[in-house]
N, C-alpha and C positions, 0 to 999 in steps of 0.2 A: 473190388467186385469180381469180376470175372477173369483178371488175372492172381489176384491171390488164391482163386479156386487152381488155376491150373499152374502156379509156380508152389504152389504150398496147402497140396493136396493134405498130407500128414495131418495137418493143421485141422481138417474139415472134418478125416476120418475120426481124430481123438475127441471133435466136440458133439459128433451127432448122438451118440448115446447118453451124452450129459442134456444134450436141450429134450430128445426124446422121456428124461426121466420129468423134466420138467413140465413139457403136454403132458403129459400123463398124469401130473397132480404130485410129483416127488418135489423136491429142494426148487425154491426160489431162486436159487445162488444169489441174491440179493448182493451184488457186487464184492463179494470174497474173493479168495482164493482159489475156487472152485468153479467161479463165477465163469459157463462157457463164453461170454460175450462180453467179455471184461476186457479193453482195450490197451495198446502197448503205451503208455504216456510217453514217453520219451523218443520214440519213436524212432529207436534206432537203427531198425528194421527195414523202414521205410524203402531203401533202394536195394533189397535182396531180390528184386522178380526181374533185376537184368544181370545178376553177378553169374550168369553163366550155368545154370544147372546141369544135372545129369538127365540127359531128355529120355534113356530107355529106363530111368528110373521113377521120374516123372510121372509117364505114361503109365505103368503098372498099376503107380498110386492113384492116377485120378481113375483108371479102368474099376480099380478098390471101392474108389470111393460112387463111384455112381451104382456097382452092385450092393451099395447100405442106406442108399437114398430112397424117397419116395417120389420126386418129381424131380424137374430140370427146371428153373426160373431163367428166363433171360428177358433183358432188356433189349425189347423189339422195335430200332427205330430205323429198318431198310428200308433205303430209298425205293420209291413207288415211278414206275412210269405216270405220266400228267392224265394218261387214259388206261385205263387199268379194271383186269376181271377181278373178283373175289379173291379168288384163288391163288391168285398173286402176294396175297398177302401172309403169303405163309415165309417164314424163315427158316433158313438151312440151320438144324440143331443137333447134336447127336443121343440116337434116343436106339436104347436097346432093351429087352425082356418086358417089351409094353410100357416101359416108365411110360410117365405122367409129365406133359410138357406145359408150362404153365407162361404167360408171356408178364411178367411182373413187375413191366414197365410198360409200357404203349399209350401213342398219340403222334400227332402233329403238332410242332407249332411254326413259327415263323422266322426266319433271317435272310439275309441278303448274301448269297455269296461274291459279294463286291466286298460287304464288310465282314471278313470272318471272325469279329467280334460280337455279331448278333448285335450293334448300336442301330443297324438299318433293317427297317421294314423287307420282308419280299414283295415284289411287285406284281408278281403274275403267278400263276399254279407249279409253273414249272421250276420255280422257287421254293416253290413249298415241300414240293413234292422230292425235289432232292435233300432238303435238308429238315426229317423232322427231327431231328436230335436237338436241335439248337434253335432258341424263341427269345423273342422278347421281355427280360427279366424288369423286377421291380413293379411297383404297384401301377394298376391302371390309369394309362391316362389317353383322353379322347385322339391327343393329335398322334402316339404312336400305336393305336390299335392296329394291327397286321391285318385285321377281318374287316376291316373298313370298307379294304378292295375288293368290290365286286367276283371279281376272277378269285383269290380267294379265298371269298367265302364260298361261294361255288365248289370247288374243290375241297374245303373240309367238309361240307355237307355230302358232295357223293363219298369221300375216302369213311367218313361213319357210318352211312346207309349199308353201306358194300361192309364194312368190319360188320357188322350187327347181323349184317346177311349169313354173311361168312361164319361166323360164329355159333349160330343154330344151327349148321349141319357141323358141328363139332371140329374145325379147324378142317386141316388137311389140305390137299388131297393126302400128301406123303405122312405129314406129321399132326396125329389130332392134338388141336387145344383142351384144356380142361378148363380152365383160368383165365379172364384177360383182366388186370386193372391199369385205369386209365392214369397217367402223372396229371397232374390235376394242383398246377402251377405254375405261374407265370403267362402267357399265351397258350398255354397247350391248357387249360384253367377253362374249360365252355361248361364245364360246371358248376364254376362259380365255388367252389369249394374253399379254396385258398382266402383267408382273410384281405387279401391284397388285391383280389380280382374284383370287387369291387368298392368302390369310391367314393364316398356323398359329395354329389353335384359334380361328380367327374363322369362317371358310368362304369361301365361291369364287362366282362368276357361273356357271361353268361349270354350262351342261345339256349333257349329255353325247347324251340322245337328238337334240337338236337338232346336237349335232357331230358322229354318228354320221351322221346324213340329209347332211350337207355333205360329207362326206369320201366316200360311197357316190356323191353327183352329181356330186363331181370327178373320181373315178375313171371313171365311165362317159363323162364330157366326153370324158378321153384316149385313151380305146380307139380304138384306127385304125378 
């Protein structure tokens, strides 16, 4: 993800005009040779983003490649202080000639930093709130739901209010949003999206008031 963008810039510059022919209604690359998103199998590549590059040449390339781009996506999971303004929840990006910064990952979910395997629940907000990157994997079941606990569920519910908030005045302060989509699996799943988020006779992630607030900010997003 985001180091193959920045150890193997080259790589991004030579595919943009291939996907761009493709929005456009040109070549399917239907997995050819041509194909921009046509993967290495063999993978022998794998460990090239620590073999040492040339970093002032590096830098030139991705400087390249972000003047051929249309947006910046990043996966936005910084930690939040436990009490926290809107505002706060912007992430340091680097964004130049107006690009378009889009957040292409975003949410909360749940773990323990006792277990940094994500096998334990968080207990309190300030668990949560340090670590949304890492949740509760595998299909719902009642005795490890993380939103169980009062405290936080509390805390997903304002850290949403306050994104949604935040969101209608177009991100910012420093850096406006354009984009936010939420990962929508596993614990970070309160929309129920994920086939695994809910259960028969187990129960479900899904909070419905909190899909109700998203689905009411999407619809006013669209209005002309």
């Amino acid at each position: 993800m985001g180091a193959t963008v920045l150890f193997h810039p080259s790589s991004y510059i030579n595919m943009v005009p291939k996907l761009r022919k493709i929005l456009n209604g040109g070549s399917s690359g239907g997995g050819g040779a041509d194909d921009p998103m046509k993967g290495n199998d063999d993978r022998k590549d794998r460990n090239k983003c620590n073999s040492g590059a040339d970093d002032a040449g590096l830098k030139d390339s991705v400087n390249q490649l972000f003047e051929i781009i249309d947006f910046v996506g990043i996966s936005a999971y910084a930690p939040t202080p436990e009490v926290f303004e809107a505002n706060q929840l912007q992430t340091a990006a680097f964004q130049r000639r107006g690009m378009e910064l889009q957040f292409s990952e975003f949410g909360i979910a749940i773990f323990s930093y006792v277990a940094a395997d994500g096998s334990t629940s968080a207990v309190n907000r300030a668990q949560v709130a340090m670590y949304p990157y890492l949740g509760v994997w595998g299909p719902y079941m009642r005795n490890t739901d993380p939103w169980a606990v009062p405290d936080n569920y509390a805390f997903r519910n304002d850290f949403y209010r306050k994104t949604l908030k935040w969101l209608e005045t177009g991100g910012g302060p420093t850096y406006p949003v354009t984009a936010c989509f939420l990962w929508s699996v596993a614990s970070w799943d309160f929309l129920a999206i994920h086939p695994e988020a809910t259960i028969p006779g187990e129960g479900s992630y899904l909070d419905d008031e909190l899909m109700q607030l998203v689905r009411a900010h999407n619809i006013e997003q669209t209005r002309p």
